[in-house]
N, C-alpha and C positions, 0 to 999 in steps of 0.2 A: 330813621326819620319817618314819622306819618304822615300820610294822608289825612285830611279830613275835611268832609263832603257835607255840606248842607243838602239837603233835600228838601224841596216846596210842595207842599202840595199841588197834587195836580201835575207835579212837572212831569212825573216818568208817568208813560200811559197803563191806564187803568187795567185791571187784568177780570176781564169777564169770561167764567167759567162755567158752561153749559152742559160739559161732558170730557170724562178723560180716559174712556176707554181706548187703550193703545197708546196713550199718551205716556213720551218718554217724560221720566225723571228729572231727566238732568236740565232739558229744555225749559221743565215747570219752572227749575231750580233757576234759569235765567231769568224770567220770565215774572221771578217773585224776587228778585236781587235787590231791586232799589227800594222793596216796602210801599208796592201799589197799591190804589184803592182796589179791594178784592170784592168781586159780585159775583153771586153763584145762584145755582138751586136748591129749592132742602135737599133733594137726591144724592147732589154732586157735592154740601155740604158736610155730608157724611164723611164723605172719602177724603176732601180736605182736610176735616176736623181729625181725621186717623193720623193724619201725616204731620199734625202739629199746626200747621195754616193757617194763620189769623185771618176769621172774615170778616169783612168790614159791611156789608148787605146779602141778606136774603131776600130774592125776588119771590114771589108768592103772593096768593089771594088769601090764604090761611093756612097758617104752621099750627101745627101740635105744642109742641118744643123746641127750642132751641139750645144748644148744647155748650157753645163759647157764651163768655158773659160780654155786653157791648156793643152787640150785632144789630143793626137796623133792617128793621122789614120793609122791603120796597111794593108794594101794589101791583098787579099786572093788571090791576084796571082792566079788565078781558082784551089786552093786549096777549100778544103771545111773550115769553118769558127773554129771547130777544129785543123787541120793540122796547118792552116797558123800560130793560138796562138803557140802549139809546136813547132811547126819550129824554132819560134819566140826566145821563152824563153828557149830550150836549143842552140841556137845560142848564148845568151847572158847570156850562164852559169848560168841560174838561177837552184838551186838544188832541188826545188819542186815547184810543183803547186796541187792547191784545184778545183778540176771543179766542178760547180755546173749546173743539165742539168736535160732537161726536156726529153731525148730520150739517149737510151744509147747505142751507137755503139764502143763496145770494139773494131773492126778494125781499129778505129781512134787510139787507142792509143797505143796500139801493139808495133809500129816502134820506139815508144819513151820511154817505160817501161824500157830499160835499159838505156836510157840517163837522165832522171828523174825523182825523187819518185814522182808519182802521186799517189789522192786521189781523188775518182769521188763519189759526192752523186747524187740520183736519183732515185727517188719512195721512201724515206723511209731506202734507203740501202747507206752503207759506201761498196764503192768498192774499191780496189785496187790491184796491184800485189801483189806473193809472190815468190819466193828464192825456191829450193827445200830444206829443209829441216828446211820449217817453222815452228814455235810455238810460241807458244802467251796461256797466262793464259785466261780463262773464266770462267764463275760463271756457275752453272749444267745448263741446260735446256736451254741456249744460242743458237741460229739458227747459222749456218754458211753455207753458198751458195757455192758450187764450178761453178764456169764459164767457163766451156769450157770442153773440153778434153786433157788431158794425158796421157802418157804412166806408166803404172806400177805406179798408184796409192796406195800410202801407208798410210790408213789415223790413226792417234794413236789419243784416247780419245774422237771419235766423234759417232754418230752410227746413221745411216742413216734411215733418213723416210716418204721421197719422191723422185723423181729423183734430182738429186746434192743437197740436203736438209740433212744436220746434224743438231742435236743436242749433245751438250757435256751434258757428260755422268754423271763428277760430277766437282764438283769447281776442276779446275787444269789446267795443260797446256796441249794443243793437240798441234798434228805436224802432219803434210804433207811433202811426200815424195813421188819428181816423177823426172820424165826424160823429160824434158824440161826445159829451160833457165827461165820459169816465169809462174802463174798460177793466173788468176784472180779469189780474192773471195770476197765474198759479207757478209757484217755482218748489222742483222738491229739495225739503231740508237735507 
């Protein structure tokens, strides 16, 4: 007996790809499972296009060439090559996207973390926002990264032992709790 799965547009999040140095294989191979809309750079286009990769936009001010037939050139309008994708894809309502990046400038994604669920891998670590009054179950001995600063940090189940470095303390759910709109954290894959 089959399966078979309709897929919609837009439904699985978009897959923006800025850099894949270190970037595991098999993760990509998740990552591109449901036939995402795929945005890259000419750079990082190459290295897709070696692997077989269907892309679906190049971000850029001006391309040479283009090497797949079908690909749309997206503008970075002197945006940074970041920005221009967000801009992009919550313009066109898209409800998530995946970045996959070799440098990680949470300031790019800041202005978008309430118009998008975003999910940034990079070095090894799953980043993303949270909500105050996060939770999420983990197994003991879990790393969790806090990103940034907050006001009136409240962290339950985690216990700290480096700067913004937790570990959960036993299999269970931890929460955060703070005064701000959004808090980026980092958990390694």
């Amino acid at each position: 007996m089959s399966s078979h799965h309709i897929v919609r547009e837009k439904q699985e999040p978009a897959l923006l790809v800025l850099g894949l140095d270190g970037f595991d294989d098999e993760l990509l191979g998740q990552l591109l499972e449901w036939s995402p809309t795929v945005i890259t750079t000419p750079l990082t286009a190459e290295k897709l296009n070696s692997y077989g990769i269907k892309i679906d936009w190049i971000i850029a001010d001006g391309i040479d060439e283009i090497e797949q037939s079908d690909v749309k050139l997206m503008s970075a309008n002197n945006h940074n090559l970041a920005e221009a994708a967000l801009k992009h894809l919550t313009a066109y309502e898209y409800p998530s996207v995946n970045i996959v990046t070799d440098e990680l400038n949470l300031s790019d994604y800041e202005p978008y973390a309430a118009q998008i669920n975003i999910v940034v891998f990079n070095n090894g670590k799953k980043i993303f926002p949270v909500s105050p009054g996060f939770s999420k179950w983990k197994p003991a001995g879990d790393i969790v990264e806090i990103l940034g600063d907050v006001k009136n940090l409240e962290i339950i189940g985690l216990e700290k032992f480096s700067k913004n470095r937790y570990k959960t303390v036993k299999d269970g759910l931890f929460s955060l709790r703070f005064d701000a709109p959004f808090l980026f954290i980092a958990e390694e894959l």
